[in-house]
C-alpha positions in Angstrom: -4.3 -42.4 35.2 -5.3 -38.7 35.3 -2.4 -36.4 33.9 -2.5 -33.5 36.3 -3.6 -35.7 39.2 -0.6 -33.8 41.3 -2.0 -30.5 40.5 -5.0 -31.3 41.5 -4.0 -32.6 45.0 -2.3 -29.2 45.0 -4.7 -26.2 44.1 -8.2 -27.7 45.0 -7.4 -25.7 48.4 -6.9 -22.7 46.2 -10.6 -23.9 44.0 -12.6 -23.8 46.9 -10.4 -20.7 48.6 -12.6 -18.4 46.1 -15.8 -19.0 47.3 -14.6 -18.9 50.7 -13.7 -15.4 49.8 -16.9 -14.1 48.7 -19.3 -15.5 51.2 -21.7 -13.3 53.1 -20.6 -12.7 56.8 -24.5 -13.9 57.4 -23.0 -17.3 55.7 -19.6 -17.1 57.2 -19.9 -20.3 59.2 -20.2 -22.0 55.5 -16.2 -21.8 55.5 -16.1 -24.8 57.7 -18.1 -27.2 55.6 -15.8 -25.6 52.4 -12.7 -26.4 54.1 -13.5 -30.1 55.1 -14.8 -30.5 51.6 -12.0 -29.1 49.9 -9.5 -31.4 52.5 -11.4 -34.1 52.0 -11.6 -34.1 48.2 -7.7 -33.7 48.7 -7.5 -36.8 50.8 -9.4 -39.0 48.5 -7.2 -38.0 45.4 -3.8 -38.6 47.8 -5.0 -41.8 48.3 -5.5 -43.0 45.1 -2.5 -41.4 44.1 -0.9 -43.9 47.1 -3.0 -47.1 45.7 -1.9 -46.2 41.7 1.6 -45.4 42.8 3.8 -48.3 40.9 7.2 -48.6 43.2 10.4 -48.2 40.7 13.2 -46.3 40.6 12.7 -42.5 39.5 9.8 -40.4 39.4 6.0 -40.7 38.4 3.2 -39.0 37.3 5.2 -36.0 36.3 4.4 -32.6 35.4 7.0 -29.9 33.3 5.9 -27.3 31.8 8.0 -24.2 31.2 7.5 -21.0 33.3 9.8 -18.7 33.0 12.5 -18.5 30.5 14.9 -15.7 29.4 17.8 -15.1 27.6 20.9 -13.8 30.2 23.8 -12.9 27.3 26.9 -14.2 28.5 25.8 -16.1 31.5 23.4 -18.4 29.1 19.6 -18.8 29.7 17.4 -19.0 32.6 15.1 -22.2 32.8 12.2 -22.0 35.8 9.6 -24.9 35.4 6.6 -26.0 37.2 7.9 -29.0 37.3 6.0 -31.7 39.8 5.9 -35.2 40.6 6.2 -38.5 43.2 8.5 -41.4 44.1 9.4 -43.0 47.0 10.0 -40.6 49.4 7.4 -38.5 49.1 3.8 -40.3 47.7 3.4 -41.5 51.4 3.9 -38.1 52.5 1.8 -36.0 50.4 -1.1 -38.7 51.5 0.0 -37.5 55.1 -0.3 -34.3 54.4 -3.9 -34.7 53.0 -4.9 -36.4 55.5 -3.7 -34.2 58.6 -5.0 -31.5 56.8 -8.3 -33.0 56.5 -8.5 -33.9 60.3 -7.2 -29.9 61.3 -10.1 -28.6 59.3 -12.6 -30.8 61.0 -10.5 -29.6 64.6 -10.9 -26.4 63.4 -14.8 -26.7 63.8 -15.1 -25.1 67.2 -12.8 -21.4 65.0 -15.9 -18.5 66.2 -13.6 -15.7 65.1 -12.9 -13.9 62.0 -14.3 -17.7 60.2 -13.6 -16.5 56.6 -10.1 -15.5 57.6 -9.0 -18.3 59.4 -10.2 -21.1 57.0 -9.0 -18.9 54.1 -5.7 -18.9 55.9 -6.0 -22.7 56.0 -6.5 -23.5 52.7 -3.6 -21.3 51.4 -1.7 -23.4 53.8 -2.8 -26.5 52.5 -1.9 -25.8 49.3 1.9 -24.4 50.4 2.4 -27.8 52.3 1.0 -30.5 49.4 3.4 -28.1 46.8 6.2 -28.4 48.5 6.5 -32.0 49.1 5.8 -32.8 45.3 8.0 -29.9 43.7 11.0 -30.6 41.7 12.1 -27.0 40.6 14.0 -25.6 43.6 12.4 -21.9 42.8 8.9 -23.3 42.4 9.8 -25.6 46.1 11.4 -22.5 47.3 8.0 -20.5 46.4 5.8 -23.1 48.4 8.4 -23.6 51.2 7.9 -19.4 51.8 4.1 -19.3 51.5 3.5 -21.6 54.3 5.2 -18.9 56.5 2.1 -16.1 56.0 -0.6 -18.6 56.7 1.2 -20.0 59.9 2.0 -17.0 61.0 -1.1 -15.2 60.7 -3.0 -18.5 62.6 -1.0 -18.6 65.3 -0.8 -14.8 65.6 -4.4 -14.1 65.8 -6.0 -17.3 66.8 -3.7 -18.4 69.6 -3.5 -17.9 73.4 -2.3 -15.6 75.3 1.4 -15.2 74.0 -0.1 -15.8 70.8 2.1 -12.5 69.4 5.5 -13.5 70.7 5.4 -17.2 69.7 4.2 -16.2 66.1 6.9 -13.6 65.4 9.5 -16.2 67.0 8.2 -18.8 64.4 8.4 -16.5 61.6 11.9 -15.5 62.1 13.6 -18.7 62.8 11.8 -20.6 59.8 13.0 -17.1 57.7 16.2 -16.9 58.6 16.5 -20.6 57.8 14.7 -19.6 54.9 17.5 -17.2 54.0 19.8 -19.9 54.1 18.3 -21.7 51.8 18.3 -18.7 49.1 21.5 -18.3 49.1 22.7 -21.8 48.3 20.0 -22.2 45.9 21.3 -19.5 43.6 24.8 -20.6 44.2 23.3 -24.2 42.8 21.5 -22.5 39.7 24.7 -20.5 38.8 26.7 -24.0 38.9 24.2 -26.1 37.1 23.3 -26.6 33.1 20.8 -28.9 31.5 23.2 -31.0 29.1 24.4 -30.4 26.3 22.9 -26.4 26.5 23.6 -23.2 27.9 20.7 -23.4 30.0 20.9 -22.9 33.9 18.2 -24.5 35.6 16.5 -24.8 39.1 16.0 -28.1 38.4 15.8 -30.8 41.7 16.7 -33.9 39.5 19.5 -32.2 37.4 21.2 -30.4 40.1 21.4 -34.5 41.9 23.6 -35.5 38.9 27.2 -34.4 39.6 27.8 -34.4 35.5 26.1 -31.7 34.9 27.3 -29.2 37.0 30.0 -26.6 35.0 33.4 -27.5 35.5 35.3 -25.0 37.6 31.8 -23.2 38.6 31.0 -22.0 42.3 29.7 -25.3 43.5 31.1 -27.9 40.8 32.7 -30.5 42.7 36.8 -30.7 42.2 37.7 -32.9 39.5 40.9 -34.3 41.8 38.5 -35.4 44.1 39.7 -32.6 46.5 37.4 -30.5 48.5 35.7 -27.8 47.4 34.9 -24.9 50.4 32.4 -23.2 48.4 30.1 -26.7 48.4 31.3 -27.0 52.1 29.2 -24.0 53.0 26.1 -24.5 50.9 26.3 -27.5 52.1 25.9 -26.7 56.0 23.8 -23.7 54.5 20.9 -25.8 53.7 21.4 -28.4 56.4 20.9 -25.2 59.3 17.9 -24.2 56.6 16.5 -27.7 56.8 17.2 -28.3 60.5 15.4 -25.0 62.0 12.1 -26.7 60.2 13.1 -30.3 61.4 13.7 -28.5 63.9 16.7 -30.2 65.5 18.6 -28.8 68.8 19.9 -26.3 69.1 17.4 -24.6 66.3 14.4 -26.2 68.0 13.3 -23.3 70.2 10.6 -21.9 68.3 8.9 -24.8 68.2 7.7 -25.3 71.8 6.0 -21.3 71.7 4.5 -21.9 68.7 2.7 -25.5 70.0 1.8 -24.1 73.2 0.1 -21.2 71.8 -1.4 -22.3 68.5 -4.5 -23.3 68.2 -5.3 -27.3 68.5 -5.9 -27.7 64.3 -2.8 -25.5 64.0 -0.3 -27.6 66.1 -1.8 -30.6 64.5 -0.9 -29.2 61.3 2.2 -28.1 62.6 3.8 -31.2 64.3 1.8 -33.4 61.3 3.1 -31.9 58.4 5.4 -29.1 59.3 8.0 -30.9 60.8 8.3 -33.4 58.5 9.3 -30.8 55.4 12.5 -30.4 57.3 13.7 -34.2 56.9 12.1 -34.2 53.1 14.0 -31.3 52.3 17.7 -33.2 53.3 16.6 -36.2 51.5 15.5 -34.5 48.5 17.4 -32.0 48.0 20.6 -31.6 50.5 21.4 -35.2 50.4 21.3 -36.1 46.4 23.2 -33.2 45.6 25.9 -33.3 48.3 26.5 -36.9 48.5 30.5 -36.2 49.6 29.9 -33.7 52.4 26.7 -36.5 53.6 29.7 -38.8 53.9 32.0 -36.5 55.3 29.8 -34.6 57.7 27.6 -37.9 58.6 29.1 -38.0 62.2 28.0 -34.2 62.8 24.6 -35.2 61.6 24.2 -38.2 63.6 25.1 -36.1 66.7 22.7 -33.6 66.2 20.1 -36.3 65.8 21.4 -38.5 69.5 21.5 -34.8 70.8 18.1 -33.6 69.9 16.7 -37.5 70.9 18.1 -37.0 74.3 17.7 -33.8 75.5 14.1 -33.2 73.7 13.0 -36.2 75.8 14.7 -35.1 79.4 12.8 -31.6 78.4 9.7 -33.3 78.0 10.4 -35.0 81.3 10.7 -31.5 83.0 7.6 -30.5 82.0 4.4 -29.6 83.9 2.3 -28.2 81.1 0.8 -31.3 78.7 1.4 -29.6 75.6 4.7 -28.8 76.4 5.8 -32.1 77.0 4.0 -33.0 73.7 6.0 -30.8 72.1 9.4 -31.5 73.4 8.5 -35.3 72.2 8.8 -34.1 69.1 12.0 -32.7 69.2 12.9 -36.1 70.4 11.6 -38.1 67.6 12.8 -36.3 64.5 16.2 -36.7 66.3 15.4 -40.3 65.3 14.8 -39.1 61.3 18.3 -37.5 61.1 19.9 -40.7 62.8 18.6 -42.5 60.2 19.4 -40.0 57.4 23.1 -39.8 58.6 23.8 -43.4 58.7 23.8 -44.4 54.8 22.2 -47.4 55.1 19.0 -48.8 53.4 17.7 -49.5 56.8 17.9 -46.0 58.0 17.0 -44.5 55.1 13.8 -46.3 55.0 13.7 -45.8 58.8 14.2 -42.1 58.4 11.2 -41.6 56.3 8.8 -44.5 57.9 9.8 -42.2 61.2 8.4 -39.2 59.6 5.1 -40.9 58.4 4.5 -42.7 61.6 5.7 -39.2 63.9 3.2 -37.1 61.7 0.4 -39.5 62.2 1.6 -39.6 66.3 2.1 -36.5 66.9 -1.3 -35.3 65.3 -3.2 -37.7 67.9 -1.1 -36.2 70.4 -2.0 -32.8 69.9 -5.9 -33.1 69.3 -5.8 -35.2 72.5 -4.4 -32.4 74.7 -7.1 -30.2 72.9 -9.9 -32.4 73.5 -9.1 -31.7 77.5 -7.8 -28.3 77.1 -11.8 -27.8 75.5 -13.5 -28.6 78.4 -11.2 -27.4 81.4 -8.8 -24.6 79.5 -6.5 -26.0 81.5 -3.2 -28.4 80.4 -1.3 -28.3 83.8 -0.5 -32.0 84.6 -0.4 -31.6 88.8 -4.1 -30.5 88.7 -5.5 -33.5 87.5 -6.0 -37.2 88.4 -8.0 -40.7 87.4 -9.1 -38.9 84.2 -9.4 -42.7 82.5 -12.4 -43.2 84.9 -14.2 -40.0 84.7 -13.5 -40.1 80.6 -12.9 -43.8 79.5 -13.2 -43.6 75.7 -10.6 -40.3 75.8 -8.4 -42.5 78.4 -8.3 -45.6 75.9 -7.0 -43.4 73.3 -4.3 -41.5 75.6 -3.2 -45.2 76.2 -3.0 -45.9 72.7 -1.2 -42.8 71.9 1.3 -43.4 74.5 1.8 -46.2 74.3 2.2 -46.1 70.4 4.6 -43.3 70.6 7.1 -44.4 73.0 7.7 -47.5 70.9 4.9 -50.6 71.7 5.3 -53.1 68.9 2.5 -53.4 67.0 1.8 -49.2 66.4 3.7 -47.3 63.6 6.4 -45.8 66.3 8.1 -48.9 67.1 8.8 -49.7 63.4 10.6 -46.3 62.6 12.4 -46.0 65.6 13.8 -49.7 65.2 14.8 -49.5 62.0 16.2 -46.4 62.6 18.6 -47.6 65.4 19.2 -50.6 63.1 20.3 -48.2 60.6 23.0 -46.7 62.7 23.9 -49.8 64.5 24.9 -51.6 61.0 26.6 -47.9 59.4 29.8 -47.8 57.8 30.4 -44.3 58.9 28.5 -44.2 62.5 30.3 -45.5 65.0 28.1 -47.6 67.4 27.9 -45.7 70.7 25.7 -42.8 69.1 23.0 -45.5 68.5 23.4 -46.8 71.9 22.8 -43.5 72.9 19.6 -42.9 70.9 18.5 -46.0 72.4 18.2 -43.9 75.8 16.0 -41.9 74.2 13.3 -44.4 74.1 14.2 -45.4 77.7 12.9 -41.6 78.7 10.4 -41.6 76.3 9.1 -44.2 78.2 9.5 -42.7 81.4 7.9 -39.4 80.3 4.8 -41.3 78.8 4.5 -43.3 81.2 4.8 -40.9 84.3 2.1 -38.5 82.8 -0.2 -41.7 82.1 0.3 -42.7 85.9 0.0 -39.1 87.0 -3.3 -37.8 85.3 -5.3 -41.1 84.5 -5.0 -43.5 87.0 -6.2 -43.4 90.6 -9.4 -41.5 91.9 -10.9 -38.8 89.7 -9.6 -35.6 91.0 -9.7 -32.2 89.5 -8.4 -29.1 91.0 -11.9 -27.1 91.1 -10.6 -23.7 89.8 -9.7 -25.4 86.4 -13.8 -26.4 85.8 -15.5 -24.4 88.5 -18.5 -25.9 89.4 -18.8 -28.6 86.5 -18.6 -31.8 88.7 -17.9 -34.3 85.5 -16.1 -34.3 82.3 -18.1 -34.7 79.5 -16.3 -37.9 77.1 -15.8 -37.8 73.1 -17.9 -36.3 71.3 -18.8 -37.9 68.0 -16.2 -35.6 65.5 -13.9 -36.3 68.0 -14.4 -39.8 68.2 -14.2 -39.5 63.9 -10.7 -37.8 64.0 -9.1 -40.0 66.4 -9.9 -43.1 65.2 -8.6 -42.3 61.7 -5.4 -41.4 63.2 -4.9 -44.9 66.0 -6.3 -46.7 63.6 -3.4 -45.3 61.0 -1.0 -46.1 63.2 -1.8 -49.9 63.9 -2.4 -50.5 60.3 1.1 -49.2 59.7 2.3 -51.3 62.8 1.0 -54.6 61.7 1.5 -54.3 58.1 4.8 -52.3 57.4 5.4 -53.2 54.3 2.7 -51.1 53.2 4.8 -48.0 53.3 8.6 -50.0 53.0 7.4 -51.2 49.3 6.9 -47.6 48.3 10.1 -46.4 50.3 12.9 -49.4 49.2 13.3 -48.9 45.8 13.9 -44.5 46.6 16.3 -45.2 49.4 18.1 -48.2 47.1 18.5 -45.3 44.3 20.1 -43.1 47.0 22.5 -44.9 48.3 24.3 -45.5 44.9 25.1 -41.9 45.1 27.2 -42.7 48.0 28.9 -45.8 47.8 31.8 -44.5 46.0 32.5 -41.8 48.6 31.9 -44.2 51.4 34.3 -46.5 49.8 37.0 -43.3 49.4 36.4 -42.2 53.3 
């Protein structure tokens, strides 16, 4: 086992950033071949990270080593670590990550301007994402939660379409206010928290999930009589809005539709891929553990928000006429799915919650390179002006099948297993009554009708194209062999995870299992 295998899978972005940096603009079109190198190294180390990773209880292939640390008189000592490492919940997801990444550097192929910038931009990113989904300091997750925002913001901003300006700055302020949020319950946490038996405060993930050691009578310490304590009520719903603008869940979701339809393909595969999913992680590692009363209390609310954002993403995506749109809108749909399955308690949602993010990043990635593919060749994503695409482009049509068909829930692709297991989750919840899951279930009924209405709309029939959207080009040309590449990685993800779900559930079940202890004796109070 290598020690510092996490750190690695971290800052090999940042390794190969350097000469990236100092390449001569004659040899700028090297960046590309850096970028998927450096991705791809990442990938290969996730990987084997996922193959070596032992299932249990607790965390693995740790990393603490102090980082800053200074005496504050009275109020004790400050303790900030750079502290990493993987369990259940998130070794599937940093393997996600890697891979999403690797597939929007290869995307990222056809990038003609500013090169150097743009994959410089990409491997800071990189980095930002892997680091915060193996942190355990909340300072040192806090750090790589705020460095994604630059990169993102700058790639959409100058590598975008036409509203590229408008939908970067709306990004940027809705993931920093919710990043605000976040801040201000974190130092209320670190005030509240000591390492045992010391006068040492500490950002600590893992020490801050143990009720015992926060200070008695402190900010955030729960109340001894069992009472509720408003401070804890606020941070509480603090870093659930914090969380939930990155989910993004309705009504914080607005941002994200701009931002797809003007980013870049590689950039709203990244997005949707990764992005999203540091929302959910960040309830279930952080929000969750160390709130386990107000989960229990406030489970209801959360559910809501999750049937709400299910059902009204998906009746957006029906209204749409732009593809991308519509693409995006899905989204909103099925992370409503994740927080369902956070806010039910149950092992089955639990594991649901996070197969849903795996299987949605994976989805959603296909998606999105899918609409770029066609967007490529016609730089156009209206529905209306096209029709029997499967004949004129079979290979891209047999992969829109797959992708929609995977996404609204066929068994046998990764979607179906999350969203079932999700539903089951809420269906079998002590603290969710039964209608919200009923209602979810409508969500897959106009996920369905959505999918299936574009499918019928664009692909099937007679090849027609309105002519101002190609001009004069009288076919479409079919995948090209990088696309072909990135594609298949992702379907064939998705069937692997369909057929064989235990692949991901034997890394998840012993993380959720440890959870829920946290909450049985509050469920069993409420």
């Amino acid at each position: 086992m290598l020690p510092s295998i996490l750190s690695w899978i971290i800052f090999i972005p940042l390794i190969f950033l350097l000469p990236v940096l100092f390449l001569p603009q004659a040899r700028a079109s090297w960046a590309k071949g850096l970028t998927i190198g450096a991705t791809g190294v990442q990938t290969i180390l996730a990987f084997w990270l996922y193959l070596d990773y032992r299932p249990a209880v607790g965390y693995q292939y740790t990393e603490c080593i102090p980082w800053i640390q200074m005496s504050l008189g009275n109020w004790g000592e400050l303790l900030i670590q750079y502290y990493v490492g993987v369990d259940g919940l998130n070794v599937a997801l940093v393997l996600l990550a890697a891979v999403v990444l690797c597939v929007g550097a290869v995307a990222s192929w056809s990038i003609t301007r500013y090169v150097k910038a743009y994959f410089a931009l990409y491997l800071l990113l990189s980095t930002a994402v892997v680091g915060s989904f193996v942190a355990l300091d909340f300072f040192l997750f806090y750090l790589f939660f705020e460095f994604m925002l630059l990169p993102m913001y700058f790639l959409i901003g100058i590598w975008g379409g036409e509203r590229r300006e408008y939908a970067a700055i709306k990004f940027f302020l809705y993931t920093l206010l919710g990043s605000i949020f976040i801040l201000v319950a974190m130092i209320g946490l670190y005030m509240s928290v000591k390492l045992p038996d010391s006068d040492i405060h500490t950002f600590s993930i893992p020490a801050m999930s143990e009720l015992e050691n926060f200070v008695a009578n402190s900010l955030l310490a729960p109340n001894a009589d069992g009472s509720t304590n408003p401070w804890r009520f606020w941070a509480f719903w603090a870093l659930f809005i914090g969380f939930a603008i990155k989910l993004p869940a309705v009504p914080f979701h607005t941002w994200l539709p701009d931002a797809h339809v003007e980013a870049p393909t590689a950039i709203s595969v990244v997005l949707a891929g990764i992005l999203l999913k540091i929302g959910g992680y960040g309830l279930l590692r952080i929000v969750y553990p160390i709130f386990p009363e107000m989960s229990v209390n406030f489970a209801y609310a959360v559910a809501l928000l999750g049937v709400v954002s299910i059902i009204y993403g998906a009746m957006n995506a029906l209204a749409m006429s732009d593809l991308k749109k519509l693409v995006a809108y899905s989204s909103v749909s099925h992370m409503g799915f994740v927080l369902l399955g956070i806010a039910s308690l149950t092992a089955e949602g639990i594991n649901g919650a996070v197969y849903q993010m795996v299987s949605h990043g994976i989805l959603s990635a296909l998606l999105f390179l899918l609409v770029g593919v066609l967007y490529d060749r016609t730089h156009d994503r209206t529905i209306d002006n096209y029709r029997g695409l499967l004949g004129a482009m079979p290979y891209y049509g047999t992969f829109i099948i797959i992708a929609f068909f995977a996404s609204l829930g066929l068994p046998g692709f990764s979607g179906f297993v999350g969203e079932l297991f999700t539903l089951l989750g809420g269906f079998s919840s002590p603290v969710l009554p039964m209608w919200l899951s009923i209602a979810a279930a409508l969500g897959i009924v106009l996920g369905a009708a959505y999918f299936l209405w574009t499918l019928q709309k664009m692909f099937l029939g007679s090849f027609w194209i309105r002519r101002h959207t190609i001009g004069d080009i009288p076919t479409l040309e079919d995948l090209q062999p990088r696309e072909w590449a990135m594609l298949s990685v992702l379907a064939v993800s998705s069937l692997l995870l369909g057929i064989l779900p235990h692949l991901l559930f034997n890394k998840i079940g012993p993380y959720a299992g440890g959870l829920l202890q946290g909450f049985l004796s509050f469920i069993q109070i409420g």
